[in-house]
VEXPA-272629 format. One record per residue (C-alpha): residue in three letters; y, z, x. Coordinates in steps of 0.1 Angstrom, whole numbers, plus 5000, padded with zeros to 4 digits. Layout:
BEGIN
ALAYZX ...
***
This chain:
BEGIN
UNK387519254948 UNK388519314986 UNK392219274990 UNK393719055019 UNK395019325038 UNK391419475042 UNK389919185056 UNK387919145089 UNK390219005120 UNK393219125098 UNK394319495105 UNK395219685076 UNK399319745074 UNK401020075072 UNK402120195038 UNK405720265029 UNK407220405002 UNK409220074998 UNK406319895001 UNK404420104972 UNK407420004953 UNK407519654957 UNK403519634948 UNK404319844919 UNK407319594910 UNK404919254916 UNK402619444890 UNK404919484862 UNK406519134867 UNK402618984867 UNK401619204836 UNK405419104817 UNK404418774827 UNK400918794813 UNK401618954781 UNK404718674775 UNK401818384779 UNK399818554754 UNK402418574727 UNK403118204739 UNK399318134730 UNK399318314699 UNK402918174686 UNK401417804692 UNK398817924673 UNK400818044644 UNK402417764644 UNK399717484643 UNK397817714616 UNK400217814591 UNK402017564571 UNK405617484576 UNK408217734560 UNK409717614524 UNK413217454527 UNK416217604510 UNK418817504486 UNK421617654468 UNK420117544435 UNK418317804425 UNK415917604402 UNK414217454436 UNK412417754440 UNK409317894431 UNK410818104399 UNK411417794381 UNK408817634364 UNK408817324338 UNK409717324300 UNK409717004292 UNK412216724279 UNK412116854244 UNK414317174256 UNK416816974266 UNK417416744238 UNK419317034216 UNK422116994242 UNK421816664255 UNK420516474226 UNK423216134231 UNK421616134272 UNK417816194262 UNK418415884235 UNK419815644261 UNK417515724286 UNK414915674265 UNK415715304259 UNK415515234293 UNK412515164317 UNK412015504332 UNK412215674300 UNK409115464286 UNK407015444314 UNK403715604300 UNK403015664262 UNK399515724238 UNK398615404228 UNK399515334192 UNK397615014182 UNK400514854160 UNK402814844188 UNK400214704216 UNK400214284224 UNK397714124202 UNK393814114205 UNK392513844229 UNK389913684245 UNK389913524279 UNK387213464305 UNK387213554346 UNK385113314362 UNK385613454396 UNK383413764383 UNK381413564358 UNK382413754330 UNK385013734299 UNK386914004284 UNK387614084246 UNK390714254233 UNK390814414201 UNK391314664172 UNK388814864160 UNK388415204141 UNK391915274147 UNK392115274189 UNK393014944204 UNK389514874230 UNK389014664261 UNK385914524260 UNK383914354297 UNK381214114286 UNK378213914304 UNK378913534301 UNK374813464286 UNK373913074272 UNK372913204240 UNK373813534218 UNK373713784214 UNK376713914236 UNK376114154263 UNK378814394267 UNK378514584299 UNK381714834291 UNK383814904266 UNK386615144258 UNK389315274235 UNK392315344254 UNK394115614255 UNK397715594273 UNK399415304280 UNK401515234315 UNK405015054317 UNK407814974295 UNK406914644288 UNK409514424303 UNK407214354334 UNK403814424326 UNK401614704303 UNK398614854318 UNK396315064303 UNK394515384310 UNK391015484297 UNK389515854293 UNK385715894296 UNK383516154307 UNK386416354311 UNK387516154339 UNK390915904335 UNK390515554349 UNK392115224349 UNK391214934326 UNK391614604345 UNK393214424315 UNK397114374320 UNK399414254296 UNK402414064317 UNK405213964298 UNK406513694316 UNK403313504299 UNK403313704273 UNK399413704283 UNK396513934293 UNK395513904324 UNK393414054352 UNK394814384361 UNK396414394402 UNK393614434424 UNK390814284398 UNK391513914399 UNK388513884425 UNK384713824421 UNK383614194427 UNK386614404414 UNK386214814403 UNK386014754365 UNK386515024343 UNK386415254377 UNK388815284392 UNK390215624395 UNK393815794379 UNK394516104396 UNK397716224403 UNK398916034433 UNK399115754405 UNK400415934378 UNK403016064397 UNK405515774395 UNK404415704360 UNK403716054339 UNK406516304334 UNK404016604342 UNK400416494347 UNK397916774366 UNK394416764378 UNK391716984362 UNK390717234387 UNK389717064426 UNK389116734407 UNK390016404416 UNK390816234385 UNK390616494358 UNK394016474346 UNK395816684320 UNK398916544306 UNK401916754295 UNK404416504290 UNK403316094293 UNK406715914300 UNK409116024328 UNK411516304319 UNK414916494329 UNK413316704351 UNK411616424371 UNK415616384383 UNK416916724374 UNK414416964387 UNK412417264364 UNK414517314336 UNK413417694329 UNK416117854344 UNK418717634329 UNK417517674294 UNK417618064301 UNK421418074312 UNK422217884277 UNK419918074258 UNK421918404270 UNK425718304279 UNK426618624291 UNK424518534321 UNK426418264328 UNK429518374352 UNK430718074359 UNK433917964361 UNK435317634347 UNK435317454382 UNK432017554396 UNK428617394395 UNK425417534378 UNK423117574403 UNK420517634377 UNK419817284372 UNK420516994400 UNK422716694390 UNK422216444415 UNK426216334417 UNK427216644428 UNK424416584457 UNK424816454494 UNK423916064497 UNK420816144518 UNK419916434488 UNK420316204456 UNK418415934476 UNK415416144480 UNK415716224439 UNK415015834439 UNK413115764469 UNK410016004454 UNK409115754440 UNK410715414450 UNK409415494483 UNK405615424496 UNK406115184523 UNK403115114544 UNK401915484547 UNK402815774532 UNK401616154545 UNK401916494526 UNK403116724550 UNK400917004560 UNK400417264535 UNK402117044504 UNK401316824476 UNK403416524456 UNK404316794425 UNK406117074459 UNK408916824456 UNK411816964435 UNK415216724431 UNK417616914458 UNK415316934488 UNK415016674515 UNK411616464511 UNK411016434544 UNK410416834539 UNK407116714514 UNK406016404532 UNK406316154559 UNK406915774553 UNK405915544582 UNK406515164585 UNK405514904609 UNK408514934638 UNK410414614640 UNK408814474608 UNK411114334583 UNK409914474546 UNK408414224526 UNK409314234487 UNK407114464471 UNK407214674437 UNK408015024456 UNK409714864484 UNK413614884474 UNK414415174492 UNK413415014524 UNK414914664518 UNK418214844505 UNK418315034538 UNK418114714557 UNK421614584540 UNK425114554558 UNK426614694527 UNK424515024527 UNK424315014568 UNK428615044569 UNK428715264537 UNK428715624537 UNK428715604500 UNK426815354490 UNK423715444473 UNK420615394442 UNK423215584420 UNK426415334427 UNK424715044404 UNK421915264382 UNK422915504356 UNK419915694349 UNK420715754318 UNK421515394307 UNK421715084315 UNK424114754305 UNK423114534278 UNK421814184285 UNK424713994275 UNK427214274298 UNK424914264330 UNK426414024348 UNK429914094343 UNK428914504349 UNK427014454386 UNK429414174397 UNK432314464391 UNK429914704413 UNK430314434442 UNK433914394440 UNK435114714442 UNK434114664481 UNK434114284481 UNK437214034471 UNK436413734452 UNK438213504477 UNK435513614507 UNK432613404487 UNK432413114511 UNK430412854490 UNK431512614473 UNK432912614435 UNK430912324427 UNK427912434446 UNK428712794430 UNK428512654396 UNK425212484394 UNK423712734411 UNK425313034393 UNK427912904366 UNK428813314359 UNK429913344395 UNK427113634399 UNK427013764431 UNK423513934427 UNK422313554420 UNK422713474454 UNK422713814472 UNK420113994458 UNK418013714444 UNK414913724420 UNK411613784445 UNK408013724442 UNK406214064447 UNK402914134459 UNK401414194423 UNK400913884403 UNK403213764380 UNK406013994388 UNK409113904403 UNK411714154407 UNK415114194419 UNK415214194458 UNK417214534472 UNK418314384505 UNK421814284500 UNK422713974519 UNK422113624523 UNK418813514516 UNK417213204532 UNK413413094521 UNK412013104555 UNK413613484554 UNK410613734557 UNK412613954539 UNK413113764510 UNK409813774496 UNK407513584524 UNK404713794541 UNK405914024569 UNK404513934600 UNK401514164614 UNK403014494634 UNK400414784646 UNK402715044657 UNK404115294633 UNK407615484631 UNK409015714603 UNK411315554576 UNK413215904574 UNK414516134601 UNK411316374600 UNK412116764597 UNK411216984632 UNK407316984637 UNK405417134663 UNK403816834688 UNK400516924673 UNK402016814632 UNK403216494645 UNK399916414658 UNK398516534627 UNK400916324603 UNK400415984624 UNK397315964628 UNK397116034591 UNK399415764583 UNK397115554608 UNK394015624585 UNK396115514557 UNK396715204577 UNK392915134580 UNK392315144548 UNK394514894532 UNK392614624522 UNK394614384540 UNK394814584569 UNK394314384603 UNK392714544633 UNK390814814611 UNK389114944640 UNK391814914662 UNK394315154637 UNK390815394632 UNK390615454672 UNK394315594671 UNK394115784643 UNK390815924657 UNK392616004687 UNK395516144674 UNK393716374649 UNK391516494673 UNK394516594701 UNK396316774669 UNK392616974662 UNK392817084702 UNK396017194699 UNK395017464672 UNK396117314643 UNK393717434614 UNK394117184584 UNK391317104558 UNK392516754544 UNK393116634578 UNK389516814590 UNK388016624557 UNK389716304569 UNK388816304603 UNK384716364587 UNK385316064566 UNK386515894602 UNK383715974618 UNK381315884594 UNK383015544593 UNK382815464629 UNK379815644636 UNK381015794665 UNK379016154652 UNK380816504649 UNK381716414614 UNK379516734600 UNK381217024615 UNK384616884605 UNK383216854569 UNK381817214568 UNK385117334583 UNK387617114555 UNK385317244533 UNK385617674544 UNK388617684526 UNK388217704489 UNK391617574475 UNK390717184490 UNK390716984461 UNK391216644453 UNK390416304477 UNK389416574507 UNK387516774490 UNK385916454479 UNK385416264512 UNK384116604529 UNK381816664502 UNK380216304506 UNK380216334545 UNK378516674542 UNK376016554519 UNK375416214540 UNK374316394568 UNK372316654554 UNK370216354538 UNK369516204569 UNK368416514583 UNK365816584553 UNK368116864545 UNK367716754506 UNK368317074483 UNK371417104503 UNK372716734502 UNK372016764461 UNK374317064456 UNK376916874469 UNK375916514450 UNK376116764420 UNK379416884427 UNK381016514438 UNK379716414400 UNK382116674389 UNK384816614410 UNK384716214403 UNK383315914383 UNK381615714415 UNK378315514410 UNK378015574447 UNK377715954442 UNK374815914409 UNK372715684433 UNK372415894465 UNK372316194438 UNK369015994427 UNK367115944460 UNK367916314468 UNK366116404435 UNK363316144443 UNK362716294478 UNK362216634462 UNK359816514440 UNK362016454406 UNK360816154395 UNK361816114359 UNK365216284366 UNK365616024398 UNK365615734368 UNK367715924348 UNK370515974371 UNK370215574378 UNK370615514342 UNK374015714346 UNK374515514381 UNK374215204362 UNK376315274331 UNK379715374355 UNK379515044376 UNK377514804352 UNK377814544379 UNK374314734396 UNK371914434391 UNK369314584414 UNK369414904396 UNK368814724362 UNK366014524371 UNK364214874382 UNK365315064351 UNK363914774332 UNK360914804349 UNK360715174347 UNK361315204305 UNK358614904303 UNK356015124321 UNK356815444302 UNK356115214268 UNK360515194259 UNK360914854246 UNK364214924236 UNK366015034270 UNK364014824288 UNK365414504270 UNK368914664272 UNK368714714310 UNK367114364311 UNK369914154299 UNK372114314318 UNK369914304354 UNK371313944359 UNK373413874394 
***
């Protein structure tokens, strides 16, 4: 390239030996300059591709060389705390079903889905059964299972878990005790509900199992260490703990410090215990795993915030919901002007009150803070409506939630009015989303990433408004985060699934990229899989769109996945094992009319009375 000075019209200038200098100067500075914008590049880089770096704490039982032992090794020491935590809610939240301690056997019909459901006993296993209404016998059963674990502790509801095929799922039978009735489980009192399908993996057994983990990349694959809820849900891994008793010369301690190979959760900041609670009294209207973690990274100790981002709608007052206490409890004047104030100053995990000492225990609670003289109604009016004087009567009153047949106590400590949206009424529509919790630093590109996430999340809700309105930001979003380097394979497999949805095309190459990295597991691996395969199909790419049918039918129990795997086989000329894999389609979702009518129609031809009649009775809309 010609330089300036050798230009025509422009004679060239004399060289000095300052001059040479100065050129030689302007070089360095433009080569510093350079190589400073390259490690700018590559930093950003580095920092949208590699996850976050793991928090700290002085416990040392929140780090990676402390694993879980179970609540069995802590009973030997703490046998009077694992009994009375035990008796309460947490402490029986998920047990094997033993069938002489279940509610009785029933049977009730569902007219919405035209179908009745039987409960009862049989060789040993308590079943659920789902049955075809037909004007004349014999019955028609369409599913039928023992179950295996059973959910709750009773004094709200009981719900049940199945095991087939390897895979756990949800019955939709629910005992509810304030009926002492079964009852459609949530979600299934509609015409066309999931069934027996409905997936358990372990974004559901979190909050319920005391260690639940999924089977290699599966979805719902679950293997259960320890059913209920144990002391290391609030504790933290007990390994560590259980070594420094097991050897007291290691312990160096002396009488006035703390452990810090096991967390207790009073010696804990507010904002630190809360987060013990919060994982799992918090879920709001979205909720993100941070980049690079999962729900079981959480160890009591660390922030959550650290492990994943809570959004609500900004502005929106919280509507009374199972999981929403944290929210509404944030929202009080008593927690707002405490500094003190917290889940842990009216629970004691490891206990509760008795019925006929609950009032008298909670109303203490309120008047360590409040003096009896500030109650401003009336005495008459104050003993109709709460002859024991209870504060929590009146202040944190009894709420409908958004699961039938379930009130519970609402968290918002104040005074409640009926037309308050907070006291139980439907919150009002809001389409822009904030954090709940401070969230930790994250590069630009992360926030985009966990938004638009959270706007996905949003989308999906089935009573989400505006669907495509929340898809188009979390589209957006996403899509600025990929630009800005950021190499993620749930959010690439989300973003395919996004695509796919709204058609808008590109959903292949983020599907193939999720699916480059070998440890995705779980709902992306799923979502990619299925976009991957949808889009080979439709390019007549078959032999590739099987392999990945095949492996969806091991990562999951979805009809959906059987009957694409079936027209894949068909278009490669595997007839008979087309019909087979819609027999399997069939027997997961029984509710596949069409698919009955052409399996009956299929055995009758090949001379199979038998199956024929069987799909036959049940190919009825």
């Amino acid at each position: 390239m010609t330089s300036p000075d050798s230009l025509p019209g422009i004679p060239a200038a004399p060289t000095s030996p300052r001059r040479g200098l100065r050129l030689a100067l302007l070089g360095s500075i433009l080569l510093l300059a350079a190589l400073v914008g390259v490690w700018i590049v590559r930093t950003r880089q580095r920092q949208t591709t590699q996850p976050p770096s793991s928090p700290s704490s002085p416990y040392r039982n929140t780090g990676p060389d402390a694993h879980y032992v179970g609540s069995s090794a802590c009973r030997s020491c703490h046998e009077e705390q694992t009994a009375s935590f035990r008796r309460i809610g947490m402490g029986r939240s998920m047990t094997l079903v033993d069938p002489e301690q279940q509610p009785p056997d029933a049977v009730f019909d569902h007219p919405a889905s035209k179908r009745y459901y039987q409960v009862r006993r049989k060789d040993g296993a308590l079943w659920h059964r789902e049955l075809l209404h037909t004007e004349k016998p014999p019955e028609v059963p369409l599913s039928e299972f023992p179950l295996k674990y059973v959910v709750g502790s009773g004094r709200h509801a009981l719900t049940y878990l199945v095991e087939t095929d390897g895979f756990m799922v949800e019955s939709p039978l629910t005992w509810y005790a304030s009926r002492q009735a079964w009852g459609m489980s949530p979600g299934y009192d509609k015409p066309q509900h999931l069934g027996f399908t409905r997936a358990v993996g372990e974004a559901c057994l979190y909050c319920h199992a005391g260690q639940a983990e999924v089977v290699g990349r599966s979805l719902h694959r679950m293997h259960i260490t320890e059913a209920a809820i144990g002391c290391e849900r609030c504790h933290g891994p007990g390994s560590l703990h259980v070594q420094r008793h097991e050897k007291p010369q290691l312990d160096d301690r002396t009488r006035e410090e703390i452990d810090c190979t096991i967390v207790n959760p009073a010696h804990l900041s507010r904002d630190l215990a809360e987060a013990v609670c919060q994982q799992c009294h918090l879920h709001s209207v979205a909720v993100v795993a941070a980049r690079g973690r999962k729900l079981s990274d959480f160890r009591p100790g660390l922030r959550l915030q650290d492990f994943r981002h809570v959004y609500v709608f900004e502005g929106a007052e919280q509507s009374m919901t199972v999981v929403g206490h944290v929210e509404q409890m944030h929202l009080s004047r008593c927690y707002r002007g405490s500094d003190t104030l917290s889940c842990l100053t009216c629970h004691d995990p490891h206990g509760e009150p008795a019925a006929a000492e609950r009032t008298a225990y909670y109303k203490a609670i309120c008047l360590n803070c409040h003096s009896p003289e500030r109650c401003t109604v009336e005495k008459a009016q104050r003993a109709q409506k709460s002859p024991n004087n209870d504060c929590v009567h009146c202040h944190m009153p009894r709420s409908p939630t958004d699961i039938p047949h379930l009130a519970f106590t609402h968290h918002r400590i104040g005074i409640h009015r009926r037309s308050d949206p907070a006291s139980g009424a439907p919150a009002g529509v809001e389409d822009k989303l904030r954090a709940f919790l401070e969230p930790p630093p994250l590069s630009d590109a992360d926030r985009k990433r966990s938004l638009g996430l959270a706007y996905l999340r949003v989308s999906l809700r089935e009573d989400a408004a505006s669907v495509r309105q929340y898809q188009e930001r979390a589209l957006k979003l996403l899509s600025e985060a990929r630009e800005a380097g950021l190499r993620d394979p749930e959010a690439d497999a989300d973003l395919a699934q996004l695509c796919f949805d709204m058609g808008v095309g590109g959903g292949l190459k983020y599907a193939e990229s999720a699916l480059a990295d070998p440890a995705l597991a779980g709902q992306g691996r799923c979502d990619a899989l299925l976009v991957l395969a949808q889009e080979q199909g439709k390019q007549g790419n078959y032999a590739t769109a099987l392999a990945a049918f095949g492996e969806l039918t091991e990562l999951r129990r979805h009809a959906l996945d059987w009957l694409l795997l079936a027209t894949c086989k068909r278009a490669l000329g595997e007839g008979d094992a087309a019909e087979e894999t819609l027999a399997v389609a069939a027997r997961i979702n029984p509710r596949l009319w069409n698919v009955h009518r052409h399996l009956a129609e299929y055995y009758r031809q090949r001379g199979d009375a038998a199956r024929a009649a069987w799909h036959q009775q049940r190919a009825v809309p």
